[in-house]
C-alpha positions as CSV (number, residue, x, y, z in Angstrom):
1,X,-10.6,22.0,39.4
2,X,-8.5,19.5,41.2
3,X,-7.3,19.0,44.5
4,X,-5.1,16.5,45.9
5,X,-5.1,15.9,50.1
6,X,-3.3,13.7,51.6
7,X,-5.2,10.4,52.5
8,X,-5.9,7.8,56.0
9,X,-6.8,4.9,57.2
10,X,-10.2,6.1,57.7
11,X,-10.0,6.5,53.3
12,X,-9.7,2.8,53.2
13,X,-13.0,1.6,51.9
14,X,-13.1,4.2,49.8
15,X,-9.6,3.6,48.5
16,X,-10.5,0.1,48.1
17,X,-13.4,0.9,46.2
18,X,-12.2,2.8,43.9
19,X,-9.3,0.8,43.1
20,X,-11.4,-2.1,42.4
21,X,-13.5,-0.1,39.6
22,X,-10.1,0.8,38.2
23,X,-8.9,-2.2,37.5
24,X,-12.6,-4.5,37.5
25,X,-11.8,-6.3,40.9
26,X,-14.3,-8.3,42.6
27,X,-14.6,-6.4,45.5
28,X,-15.7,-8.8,47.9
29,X,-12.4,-11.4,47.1
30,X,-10.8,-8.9,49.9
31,X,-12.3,-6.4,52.0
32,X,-10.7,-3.4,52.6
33,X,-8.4,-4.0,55.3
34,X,-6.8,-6.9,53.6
35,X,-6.7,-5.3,50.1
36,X,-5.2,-1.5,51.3
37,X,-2.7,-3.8,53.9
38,X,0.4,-2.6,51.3
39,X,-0.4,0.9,51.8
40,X,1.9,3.5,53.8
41,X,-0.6,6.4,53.9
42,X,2.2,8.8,55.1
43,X,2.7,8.4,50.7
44,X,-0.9,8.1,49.9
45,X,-3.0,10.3,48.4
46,X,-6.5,11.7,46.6
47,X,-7.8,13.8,44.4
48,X,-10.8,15.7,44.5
49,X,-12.5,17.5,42.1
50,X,-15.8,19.8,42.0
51,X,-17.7,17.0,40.1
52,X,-18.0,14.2,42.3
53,X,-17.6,16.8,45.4
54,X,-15.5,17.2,48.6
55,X,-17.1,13.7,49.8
56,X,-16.0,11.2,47.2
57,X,-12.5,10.4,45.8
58,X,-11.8,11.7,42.0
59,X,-8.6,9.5,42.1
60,X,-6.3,7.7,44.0
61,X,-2.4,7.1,44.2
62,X,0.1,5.7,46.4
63,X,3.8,5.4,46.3
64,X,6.1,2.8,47.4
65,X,10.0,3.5,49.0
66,X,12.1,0.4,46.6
67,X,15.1,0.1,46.4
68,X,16.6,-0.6,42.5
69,X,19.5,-2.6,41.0
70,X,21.6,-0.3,38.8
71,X,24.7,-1.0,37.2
72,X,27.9,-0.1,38.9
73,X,31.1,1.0,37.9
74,X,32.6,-1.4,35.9
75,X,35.0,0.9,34.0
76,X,38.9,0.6,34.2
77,X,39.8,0.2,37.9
78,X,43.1,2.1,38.6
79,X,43.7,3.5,34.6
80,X,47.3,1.3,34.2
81,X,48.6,0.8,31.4
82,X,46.9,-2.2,29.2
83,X,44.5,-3.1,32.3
84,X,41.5,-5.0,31.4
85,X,38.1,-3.5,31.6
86,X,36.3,-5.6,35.0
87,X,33.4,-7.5,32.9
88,X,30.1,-5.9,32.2
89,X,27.3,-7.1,34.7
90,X,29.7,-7.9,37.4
91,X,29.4,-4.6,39.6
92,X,26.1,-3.1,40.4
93,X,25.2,-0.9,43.2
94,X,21.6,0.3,44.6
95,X,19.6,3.4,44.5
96,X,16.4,4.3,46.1
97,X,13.3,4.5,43.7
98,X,9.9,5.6,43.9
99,X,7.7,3.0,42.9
100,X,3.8,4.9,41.8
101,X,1.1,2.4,42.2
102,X,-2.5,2.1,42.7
103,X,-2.9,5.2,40.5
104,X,-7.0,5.2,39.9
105,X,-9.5,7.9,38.0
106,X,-13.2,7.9,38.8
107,X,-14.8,7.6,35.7
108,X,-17.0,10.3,35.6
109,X,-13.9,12.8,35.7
110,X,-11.8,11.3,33.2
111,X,-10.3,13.2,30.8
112,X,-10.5,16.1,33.3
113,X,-6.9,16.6,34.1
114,X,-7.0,14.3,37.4
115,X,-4.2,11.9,35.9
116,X,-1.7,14.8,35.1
117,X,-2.5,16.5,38.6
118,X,-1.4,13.1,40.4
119,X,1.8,12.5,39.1
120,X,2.3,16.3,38.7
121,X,1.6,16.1,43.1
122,X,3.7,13.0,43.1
123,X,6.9,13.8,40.9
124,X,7.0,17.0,43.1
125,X,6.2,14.9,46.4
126,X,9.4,12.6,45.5
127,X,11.8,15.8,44.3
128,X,11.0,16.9,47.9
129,X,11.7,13.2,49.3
130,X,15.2,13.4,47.8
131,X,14.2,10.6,45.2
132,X,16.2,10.8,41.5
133,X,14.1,8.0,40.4
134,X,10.4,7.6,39.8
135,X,9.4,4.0,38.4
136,X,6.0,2.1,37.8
137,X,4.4,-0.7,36.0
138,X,2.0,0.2,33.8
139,X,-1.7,-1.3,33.0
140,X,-1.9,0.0,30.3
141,X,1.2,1.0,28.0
142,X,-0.3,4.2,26.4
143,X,-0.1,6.4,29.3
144,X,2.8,7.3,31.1
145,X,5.2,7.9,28.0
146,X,3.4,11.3,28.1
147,X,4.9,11.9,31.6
148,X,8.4,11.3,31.1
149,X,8.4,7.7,31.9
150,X,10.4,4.6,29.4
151,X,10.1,1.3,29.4
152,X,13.4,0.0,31.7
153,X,13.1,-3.7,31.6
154,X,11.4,-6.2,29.9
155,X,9.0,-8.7,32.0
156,X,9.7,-12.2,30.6
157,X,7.9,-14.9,31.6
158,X,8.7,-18.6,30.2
159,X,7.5,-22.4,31.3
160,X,10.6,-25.0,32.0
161,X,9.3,-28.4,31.6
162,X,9.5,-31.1,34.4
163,X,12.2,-33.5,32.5
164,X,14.4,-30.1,30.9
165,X,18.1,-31.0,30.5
166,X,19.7,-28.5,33.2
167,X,23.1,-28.8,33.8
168,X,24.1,-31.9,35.6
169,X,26.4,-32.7,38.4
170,X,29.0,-33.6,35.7
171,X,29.5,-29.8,35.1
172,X,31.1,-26.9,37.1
173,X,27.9,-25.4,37.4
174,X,25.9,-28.4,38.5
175,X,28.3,-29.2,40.9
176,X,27.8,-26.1,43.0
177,X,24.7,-26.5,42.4
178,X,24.5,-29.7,43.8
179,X,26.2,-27.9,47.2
180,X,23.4,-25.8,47.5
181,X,20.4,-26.8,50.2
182,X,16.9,-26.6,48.7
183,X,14.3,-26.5,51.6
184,X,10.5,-26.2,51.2
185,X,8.3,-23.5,53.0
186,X,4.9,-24.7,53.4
187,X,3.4,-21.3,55.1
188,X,4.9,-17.7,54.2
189,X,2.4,-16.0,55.7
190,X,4.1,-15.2,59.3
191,X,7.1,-13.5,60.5
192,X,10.3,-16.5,60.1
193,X,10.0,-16.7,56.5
194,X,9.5,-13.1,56.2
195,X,12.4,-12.4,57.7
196,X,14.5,-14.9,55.9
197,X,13.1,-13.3,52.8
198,X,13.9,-9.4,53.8
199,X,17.7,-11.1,54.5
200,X,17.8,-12.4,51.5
201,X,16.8,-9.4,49.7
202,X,18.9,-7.2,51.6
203,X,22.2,-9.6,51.6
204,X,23.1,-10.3,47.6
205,X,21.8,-10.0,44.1
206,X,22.0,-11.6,41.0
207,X,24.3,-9.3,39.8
208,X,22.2,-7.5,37.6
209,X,20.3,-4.8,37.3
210,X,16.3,-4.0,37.7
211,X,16.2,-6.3,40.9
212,X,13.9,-4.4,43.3
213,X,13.9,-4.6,46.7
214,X,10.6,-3.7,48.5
215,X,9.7,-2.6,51.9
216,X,8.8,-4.8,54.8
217,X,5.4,-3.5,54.7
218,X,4.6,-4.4,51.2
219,X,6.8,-7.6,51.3
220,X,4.4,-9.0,54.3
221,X,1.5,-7.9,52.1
222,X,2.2,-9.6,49.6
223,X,2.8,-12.6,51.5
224,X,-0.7,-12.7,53.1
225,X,-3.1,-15.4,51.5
226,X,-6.6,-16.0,51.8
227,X,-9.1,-18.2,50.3
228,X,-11.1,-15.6,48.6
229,X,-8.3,-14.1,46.8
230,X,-6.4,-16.9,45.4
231,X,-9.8,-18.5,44.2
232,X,-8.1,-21.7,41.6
233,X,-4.9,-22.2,43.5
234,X,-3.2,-23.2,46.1
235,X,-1.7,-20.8,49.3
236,X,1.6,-19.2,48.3
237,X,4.4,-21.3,49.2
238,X,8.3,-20.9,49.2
239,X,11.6,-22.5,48.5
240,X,14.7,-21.7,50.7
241,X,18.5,-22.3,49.1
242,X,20.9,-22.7,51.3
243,X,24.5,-23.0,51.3
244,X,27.3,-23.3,53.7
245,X,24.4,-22.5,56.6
246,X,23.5,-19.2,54.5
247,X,20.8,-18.6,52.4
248,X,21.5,-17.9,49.1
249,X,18.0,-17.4,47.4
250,X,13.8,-18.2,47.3
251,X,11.5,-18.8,45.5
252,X,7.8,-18.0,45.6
253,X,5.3,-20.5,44.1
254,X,1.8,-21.8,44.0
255,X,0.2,-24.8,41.8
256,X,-2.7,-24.7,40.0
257,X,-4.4,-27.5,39.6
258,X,-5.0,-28.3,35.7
259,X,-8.9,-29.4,36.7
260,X,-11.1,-27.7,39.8
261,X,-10.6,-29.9,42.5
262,X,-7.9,-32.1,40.5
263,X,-4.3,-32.7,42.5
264,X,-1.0,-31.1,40.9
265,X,-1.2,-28.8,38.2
266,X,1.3,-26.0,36.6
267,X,3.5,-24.4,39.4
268,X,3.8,-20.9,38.8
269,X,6.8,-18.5,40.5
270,X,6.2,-15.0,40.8
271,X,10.1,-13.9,42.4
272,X,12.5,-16.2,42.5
273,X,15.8,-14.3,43.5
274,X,19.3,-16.2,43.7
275,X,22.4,-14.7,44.5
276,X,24.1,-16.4,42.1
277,X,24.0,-18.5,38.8
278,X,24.2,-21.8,41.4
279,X,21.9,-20.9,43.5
280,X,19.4,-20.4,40.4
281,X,20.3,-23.4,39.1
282,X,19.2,-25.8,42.3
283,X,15.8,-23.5,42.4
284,X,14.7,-24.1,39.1
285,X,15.7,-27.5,39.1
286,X,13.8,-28.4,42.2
287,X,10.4,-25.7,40.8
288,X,10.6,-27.8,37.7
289,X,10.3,-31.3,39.7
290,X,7.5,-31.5,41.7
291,X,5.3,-34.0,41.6
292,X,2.5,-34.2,39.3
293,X,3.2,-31.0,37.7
294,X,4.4,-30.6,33.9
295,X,6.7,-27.9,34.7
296,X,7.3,-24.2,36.2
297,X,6.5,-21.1,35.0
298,X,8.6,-18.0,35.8
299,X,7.9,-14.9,36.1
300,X,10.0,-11.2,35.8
301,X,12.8,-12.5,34.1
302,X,15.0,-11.6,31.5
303,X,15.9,-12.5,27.4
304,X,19.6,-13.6,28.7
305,X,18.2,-15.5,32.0
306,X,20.8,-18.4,32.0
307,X,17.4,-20.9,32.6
308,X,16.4,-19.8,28.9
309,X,19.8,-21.3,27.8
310,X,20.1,-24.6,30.0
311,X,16.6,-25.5,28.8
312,X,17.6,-25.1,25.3
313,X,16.1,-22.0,24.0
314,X,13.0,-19.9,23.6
315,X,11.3,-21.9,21.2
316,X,10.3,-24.8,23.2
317,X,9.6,-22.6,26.9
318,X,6.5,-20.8,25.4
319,X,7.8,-16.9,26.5
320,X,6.3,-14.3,26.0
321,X,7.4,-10.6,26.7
322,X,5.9,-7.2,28.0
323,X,7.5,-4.6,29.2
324,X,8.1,-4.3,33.2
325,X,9.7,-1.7,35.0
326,X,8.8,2.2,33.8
327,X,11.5,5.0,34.9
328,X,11.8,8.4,34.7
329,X,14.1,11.2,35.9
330,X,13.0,13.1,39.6
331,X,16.4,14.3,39.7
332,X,18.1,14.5,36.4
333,X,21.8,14.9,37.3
334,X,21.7,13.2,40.4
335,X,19.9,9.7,38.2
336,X,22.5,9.4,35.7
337,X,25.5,9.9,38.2
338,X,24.0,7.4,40.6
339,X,24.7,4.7,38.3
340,X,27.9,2.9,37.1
341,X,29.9,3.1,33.5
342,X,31.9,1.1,31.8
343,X,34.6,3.7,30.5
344,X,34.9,7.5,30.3
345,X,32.9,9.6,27.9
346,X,32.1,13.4,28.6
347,X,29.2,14.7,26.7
348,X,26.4,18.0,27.1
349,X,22.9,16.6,27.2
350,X,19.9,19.4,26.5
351,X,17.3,17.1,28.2
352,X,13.7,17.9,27.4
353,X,11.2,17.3,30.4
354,X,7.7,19.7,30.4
355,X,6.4,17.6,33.5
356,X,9.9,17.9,35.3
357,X,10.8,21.7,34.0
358,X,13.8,21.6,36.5
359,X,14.7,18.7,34.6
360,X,14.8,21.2,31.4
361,X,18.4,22.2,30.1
362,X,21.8,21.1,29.5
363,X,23.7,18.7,31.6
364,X,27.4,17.8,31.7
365,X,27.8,13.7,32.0
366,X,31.5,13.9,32.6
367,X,32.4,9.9,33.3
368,X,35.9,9.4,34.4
369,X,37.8,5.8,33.7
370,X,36.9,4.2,36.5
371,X,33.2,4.1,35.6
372,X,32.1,6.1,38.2
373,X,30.2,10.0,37.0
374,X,29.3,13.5,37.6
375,X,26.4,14.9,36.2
376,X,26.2,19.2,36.8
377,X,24.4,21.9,34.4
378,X,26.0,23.7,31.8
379,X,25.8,26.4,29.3
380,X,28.1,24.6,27.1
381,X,26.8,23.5,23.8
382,X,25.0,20.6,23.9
383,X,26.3,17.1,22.2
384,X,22.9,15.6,22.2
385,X,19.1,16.0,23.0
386,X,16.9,13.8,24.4
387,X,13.5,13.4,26.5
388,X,13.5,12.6,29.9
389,X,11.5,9.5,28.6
390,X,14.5,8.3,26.4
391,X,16.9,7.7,29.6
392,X,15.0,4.7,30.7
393,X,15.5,2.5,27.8
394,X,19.1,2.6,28.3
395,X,19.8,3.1,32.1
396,X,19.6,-0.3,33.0
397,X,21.2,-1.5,30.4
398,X,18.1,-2.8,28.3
399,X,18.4,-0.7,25.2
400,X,21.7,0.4,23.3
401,X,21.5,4.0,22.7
402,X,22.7,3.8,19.5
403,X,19.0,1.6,19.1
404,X,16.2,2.7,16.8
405,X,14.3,2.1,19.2
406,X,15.8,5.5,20.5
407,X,17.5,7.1,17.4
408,X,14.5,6.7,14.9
409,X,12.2,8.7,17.6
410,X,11.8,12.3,18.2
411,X,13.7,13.6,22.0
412,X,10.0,15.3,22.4
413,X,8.7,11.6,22.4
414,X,11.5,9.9,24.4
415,X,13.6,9.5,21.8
416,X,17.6,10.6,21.6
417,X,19.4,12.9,18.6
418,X,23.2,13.1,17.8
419,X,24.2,17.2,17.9
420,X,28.0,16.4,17.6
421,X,29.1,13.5,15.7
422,X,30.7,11.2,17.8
423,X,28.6,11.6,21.1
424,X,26.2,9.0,20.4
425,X,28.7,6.1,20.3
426,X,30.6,8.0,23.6
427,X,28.2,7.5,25.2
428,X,26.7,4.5,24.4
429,X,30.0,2.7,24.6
430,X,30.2,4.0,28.4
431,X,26.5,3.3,29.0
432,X,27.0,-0.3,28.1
433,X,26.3,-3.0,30.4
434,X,27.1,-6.2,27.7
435,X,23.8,-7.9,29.6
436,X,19.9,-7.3,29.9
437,X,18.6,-6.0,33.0
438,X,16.0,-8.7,35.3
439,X,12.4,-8.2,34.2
440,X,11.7,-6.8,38.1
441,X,9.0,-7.1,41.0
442,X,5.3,-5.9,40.6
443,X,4.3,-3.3,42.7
């Protein structure tokens, strides 16, 4: 049996011991204090179970308060008469997200049910948080479709060589670029550039969805270096863009040298967030300049990142792709009128969910034309049926649902089926965001 009590501070070497079994840590690159320093323990939690006794942890999870990018209503503003439709990908609004992490199994109770107790305790922990999102990013990819949870975004990651044609001063683009302020940060690890970061963060976005925000708590975590755990490069550092006395985006970065103890080496950026196209632009261009460095590699990005095109294409940036940010329904109705549309569509969804039954049922998606929803139960017939692991794909925008990658699965493994002919293309038409969503933030 299995039972799950809310962890401390005092559970931290336990926590951090367990953790680094999970996922074959070296234990002593951080001790305990340092590695659990992400933690809010008011959202941490283990599981116990009658084989390895009251005394030692059967599992471990922890949950983080995000924030995520959605799309925005983008639908026809004010209805007249042969208006326009406001592009895709221009509006996006926010919605809070609870990010599971650190999710570990002892492994002399695996296959025991402690996994499903966990997120069963956490799903219902969040319900009762007033989340309607649940996200993650998975280890491994053969787990959490069982739960409810689909692949949101894609994590792209893809090397610009120092010498890439970007666009130049001689183009519209380059020359705001060229008005943007590129400062360097030598040491993240204190409270200015945290700050700056957090601002940042909280100011703009790219205009697209699956940008994360994280909380200062986590943010500052991540920002603390030591020797031990960043064994073959160098501390974390930062770039600052600037413009018109405001900042406009950062980048985080550290090189690796291409020899121990040789100078330069590849630079490699984990965020770099940009408010806008221009901003980007005088990032990447300074990332793939520094001295004796071939090049940059980015991280969390996206198949239509504009840096993919300025450098010419995919072929040449060596990318490679895995999926990134996991979502599931907490609150069914409440998650698919949070977000934005791009026209009206009213359809009856019979939404299949065993680890969320108050998921289970039929739900009226009634979109007006201005993009924005409702989302209520019904006893009206439904127009299509899907699992509750079938909505990520498409919420963000990363998936048509008119895609086999939805249509040729069954609803009871995430995938979507047309009741009433016509609904499918209703709604995917609506559901539309005409651009891929970021690749997102680890957490």
């Amino acid at each position: 049996m299995t039972t799950i009590t809310p962890l401390t501070s005092a559970d931290a070497t336990a926590v951090h011991d367990l953790d680094a079994f999970a996922f074959a840590q070296d234990p002593t690159s951080r001790g305990p204090e340092v590695a659990t320093m992400p933690l809010d323990w008011s959202r941490t939690f283990g599981a116990r179970h009658e084989i390895t006794g009251v005394d030692a942890l059967a599992g471990v999870y922890t949950s983080f308060d995000l924030t995520l990018t959605v799309p925005g209503a983008h639908g026809r503003v004010g209805g007249g008469p042969g208006e326009a439709d406001t592009p895709a990908g221009d509006r996006t609004t926010t919605l809070p997200l609870t990010g599971l992490s650190w999710v570990g199994v002892h492994p002399d109770v695996r296959r025991r049910g402690v996994l499903r107790s966990m997120i069963d305790h956490h799903l219902r922990d969040s319900r009762e948080r007033g989340y309607a999102l649940a996200g993650l990013t998975a280890s491994e990819k053969g787990i959490y479709g069982r739960f409810g949870y689909g692949v949101a975004t894609l994590d792209v990651t893809y090397t610009v060589s120092r010498g890439a044609v970007l666009p130049g001063p001689g183009t519209e683009l380059g020359r705001r670029a060229a008005e943007v302020l590129v400062r360097l940060v030598l040491s993240v690890d204190d409270a200015g550039f945290l700050g700056r970061m957090l601002a940042i963060d909280a100011s703009g976005g790219p205009g697209r969805s699956g940008f994360i925000r994280v909380p200062a708590s986590f943010a500052r975590a991540g920002l603390h270096d030591t020797p031990a755990s960043r064994v073959g490069r160098e501390p974390t550092r930062a770039l600052v863009a600037t413009r018109d006395g405001r900042d406009v985006g950062y980048a985080l970065f550290a090189r690796e040298p291409r020899v121990p103890g040789g100078g330069g080496g590849q630079v490699v950026s984990r965020v770099v967030h940009a408010h806008d196209d221009a901003a980007l632009l005088a990032l990447v261009a300074r990332l793939s300049d520094l001295d004796l460095t071939p090049g940059v590699t980015l991280a969390g990005r996206s198949l239509d990142d504009a840096p993919l095109g300025w450098s010419g294409g995919p072929r040449d940036l060596d990318v490679t792709v895995r999926d990134g940010l996991w979502l599931r329904p907490v609150d069914v109705g409440a998650m698919l009128a949070g977000r934005g549309y791009a026209g009206a569509a009213d359809v009856v969804l019979d939404v299949l969910d065993p680890t969320c039954p108050w998921n289970e049922g039929r739900w009226r998606l009634a979109i007006g034309e201005d993009g924005t929803a409702t989302c209520e139960p019904t006893r009206d017939p439904a127009d299509l049926r899907l699992g509750a692991a079938g909505i990520g794909p498409w919420y963000l925008g990363l998936h048509d649902l008119r895609s086999p990658v939805l249509t040729a699965v069954a609803p009871e493994a995430g995938g979507v089926v047309e009741l009433r002919r016509g609904a499918l293309r209703a709604l995917a038409r609506a559901a539309s965001t005409g651009v891929a969503p970021l690749g997102g933030r680890g957490f």
